[in-house]
N, C-alpha and C positions, 0 to 999 in steps of 0.2 A: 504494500500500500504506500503510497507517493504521501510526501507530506500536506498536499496540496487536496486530497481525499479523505483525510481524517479530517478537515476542515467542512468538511461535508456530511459530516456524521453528527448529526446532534447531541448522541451520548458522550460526543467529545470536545466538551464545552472547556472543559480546565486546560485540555492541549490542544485544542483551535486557537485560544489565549494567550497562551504562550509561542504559539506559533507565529501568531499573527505580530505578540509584540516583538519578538527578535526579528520579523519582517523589517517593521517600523524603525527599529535599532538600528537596523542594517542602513536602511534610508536612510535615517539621519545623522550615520556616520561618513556616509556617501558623501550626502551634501556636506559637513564638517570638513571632510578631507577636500573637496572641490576649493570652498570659501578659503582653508587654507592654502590651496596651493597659489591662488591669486591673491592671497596677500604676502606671499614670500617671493610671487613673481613666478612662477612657474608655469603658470598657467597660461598657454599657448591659443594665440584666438585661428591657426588654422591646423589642421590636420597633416602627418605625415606621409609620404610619396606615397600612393597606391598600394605599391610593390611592398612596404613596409609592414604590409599588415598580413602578407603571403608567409611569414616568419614560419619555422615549425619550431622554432628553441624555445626557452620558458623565457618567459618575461617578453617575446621577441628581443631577447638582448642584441644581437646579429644585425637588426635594421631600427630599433628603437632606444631613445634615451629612456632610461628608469620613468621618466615624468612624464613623457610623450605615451609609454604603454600602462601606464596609471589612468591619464588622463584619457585616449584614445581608444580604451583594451578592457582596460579593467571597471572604470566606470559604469560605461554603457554596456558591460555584457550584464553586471548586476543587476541593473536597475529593468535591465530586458526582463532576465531570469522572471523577477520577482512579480512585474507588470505580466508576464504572460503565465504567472501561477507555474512554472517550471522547477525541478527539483534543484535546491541547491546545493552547493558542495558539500562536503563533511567534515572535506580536509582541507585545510584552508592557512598557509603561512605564507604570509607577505611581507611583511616588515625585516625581519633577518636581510634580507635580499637589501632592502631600501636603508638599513643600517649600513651596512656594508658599502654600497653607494655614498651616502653622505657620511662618510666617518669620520672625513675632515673636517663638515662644516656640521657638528651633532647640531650644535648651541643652536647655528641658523635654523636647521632643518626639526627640533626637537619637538612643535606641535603638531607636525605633519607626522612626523614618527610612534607620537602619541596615540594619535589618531588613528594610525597605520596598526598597530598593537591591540588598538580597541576593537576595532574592524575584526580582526585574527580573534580576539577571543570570545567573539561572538559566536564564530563558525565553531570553537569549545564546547559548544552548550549542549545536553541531551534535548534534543526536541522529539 
């Protein structure tokens, strides 16, 4: 059963509840993560070459900066996911990756990072 089908079951009122608010959680760590990246300047008003998004590596590291496939990759596959009632991951680390990237600049990058961590342990949770 999808998680998206328990929400369809009335007898599953305490975990349609919880389902629904780590949905909400997730949103609105999304938008968190967006509003920061455009106040540290990151946030890019066009998109990357076509071909960039052909990647098969993790992160598209190969054709994407760390912020480019946050911004272009990973935003909008979430926020699809959730709009179209789609199953979502289970496993889910991202920030290690975006630590590792900013490790020079933690101090500049540390609410984005925050953020990034909060996002990761959301996908923690038994739903």
């Amino acid at each position: 059963m999808t998680w998206w089908q328990l929400l369809s079951s009335e007898p599953q009122l305490s975990i349609r509840r919880k389902i629904m608010s780590i949905e909400k959680q997730i949103l609105n760590q999304l938008q968190s993560i967006e509003v920061t990246m455009k106040a540290v300047g990151l946030w890019q008003n066009y998109p990357p070459k076509p071909e960039s998004f052909e990647s098969t590596e993790p992160f598209s590291i190969d054709t994407m900066s760390a912020e480019e496939w946050l911004q272009w990759v990973l935003i909008p596959r979430m926020r699809a996911l959730i709009e179209q009632k789609a199953n979502l991951p289970t496993a889910f680390s991202i920030a290690p990756y975006f630590e590792e990237v900013y490790k020079e600049e933690t101090e500049r990058y540390l609410p984005l990072l925050e953020h990034l961590r909060a996002l990761d342990n959301l996908f923690m949770q038994d739903i």
